[in-house]
C-alpha positions in Angstrom: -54.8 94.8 -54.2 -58.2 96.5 -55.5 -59.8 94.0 -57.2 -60.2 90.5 -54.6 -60.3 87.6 -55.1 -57.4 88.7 -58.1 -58.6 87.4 -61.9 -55.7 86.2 -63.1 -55.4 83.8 -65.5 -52.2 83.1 -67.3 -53.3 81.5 -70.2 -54.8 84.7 -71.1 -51.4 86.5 -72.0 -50.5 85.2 -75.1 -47.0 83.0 -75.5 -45.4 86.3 -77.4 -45.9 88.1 -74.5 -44.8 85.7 -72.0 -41.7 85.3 -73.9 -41.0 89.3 -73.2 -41.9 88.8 -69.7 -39.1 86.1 -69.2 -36.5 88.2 -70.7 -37.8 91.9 -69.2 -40.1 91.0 -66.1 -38.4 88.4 -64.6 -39.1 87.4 -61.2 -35.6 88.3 -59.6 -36.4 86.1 -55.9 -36.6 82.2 -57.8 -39.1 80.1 -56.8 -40.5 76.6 -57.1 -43.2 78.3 -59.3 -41.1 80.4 -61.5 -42.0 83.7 -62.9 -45.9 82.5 -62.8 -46.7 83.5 -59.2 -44.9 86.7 -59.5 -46.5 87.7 -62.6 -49.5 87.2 -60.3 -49.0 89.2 -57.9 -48.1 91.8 -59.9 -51.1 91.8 -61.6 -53.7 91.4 -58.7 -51.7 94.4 -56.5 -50.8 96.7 -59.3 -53.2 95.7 -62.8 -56.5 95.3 -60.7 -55.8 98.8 -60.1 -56.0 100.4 -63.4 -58.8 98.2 -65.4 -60.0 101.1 -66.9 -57.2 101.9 -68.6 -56.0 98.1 -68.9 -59.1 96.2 -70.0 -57.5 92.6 -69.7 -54.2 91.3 -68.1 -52.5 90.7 -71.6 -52.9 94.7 -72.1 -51.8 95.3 -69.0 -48.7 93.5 -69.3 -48.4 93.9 -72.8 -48.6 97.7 -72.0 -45.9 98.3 -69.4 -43.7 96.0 -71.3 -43.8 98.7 -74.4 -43.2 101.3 -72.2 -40.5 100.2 -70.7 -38.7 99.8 -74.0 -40.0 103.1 -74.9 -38.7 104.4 -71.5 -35.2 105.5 -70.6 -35.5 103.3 -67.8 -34.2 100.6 -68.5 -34.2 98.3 -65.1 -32.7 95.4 -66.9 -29.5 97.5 -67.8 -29.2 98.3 -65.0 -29.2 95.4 -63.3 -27.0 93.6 -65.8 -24.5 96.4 -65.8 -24.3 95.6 -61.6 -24.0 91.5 -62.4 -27.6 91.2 -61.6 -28.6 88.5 -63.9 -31.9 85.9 -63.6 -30.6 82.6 -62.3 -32.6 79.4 -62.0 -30.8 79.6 -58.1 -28.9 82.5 -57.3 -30.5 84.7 -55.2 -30.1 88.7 -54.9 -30.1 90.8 -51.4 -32.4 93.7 -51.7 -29.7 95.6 -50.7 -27.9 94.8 -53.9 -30.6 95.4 -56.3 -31.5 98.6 -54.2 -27.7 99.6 -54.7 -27.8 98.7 -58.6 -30.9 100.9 -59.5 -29.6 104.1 -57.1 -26.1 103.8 -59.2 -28.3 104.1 -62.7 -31.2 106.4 -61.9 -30.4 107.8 -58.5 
């Protein structure tokens, strides 16, 4: 975390972008809060990090979403192609999700 306390404000990402977020960024471990407090802490320990190249959270999420299309890794295939799917209840073992990216990147 380099930046405390952690800016984030959700209702600065606009609804386009959430929308990718849900389908490529979703938050694996369900919660009561959803995908919101992930989100969160992704920002405040990884975005708070890089604000000079990422001058506001919807860049920085907007970003890393376009380069992971643009990116031959593609964590949601590889996930899907192991069964790994986001669930409003099922829950994944690390193990598992460790075990479904070492089979498609190594």
């Amino acid at each position: 975390h380099c930046e405390k306390p952690c800016p984030f404000d959700i209702s600065t990402i606009s609804e386009d972008t959430k929308e990718r977020m849900k389908i490529h960024w979703p938050n694996f471990y369900r919660t009561a809060t959803g995908n919101r407090d992930f989100w969160e802490e992704q920002y405040c320990k990884h975005g708070t990090c890089c604000t000079d190249k990422f001058h506001s959270i919807q860049e920085y999420f907007s970003d890393a979403l376009d380069l992971n299309e643009k990116s031959n890794l593609n964590l949601d295939k590889a996930l899907n192609k192991a069964g790994i799917k986001p669930h409003p209840t099922k829950k994944y073992t690390f193990e598992k999700l460790d075990s479904a990216i070492e089979q498609s990147f190594g």
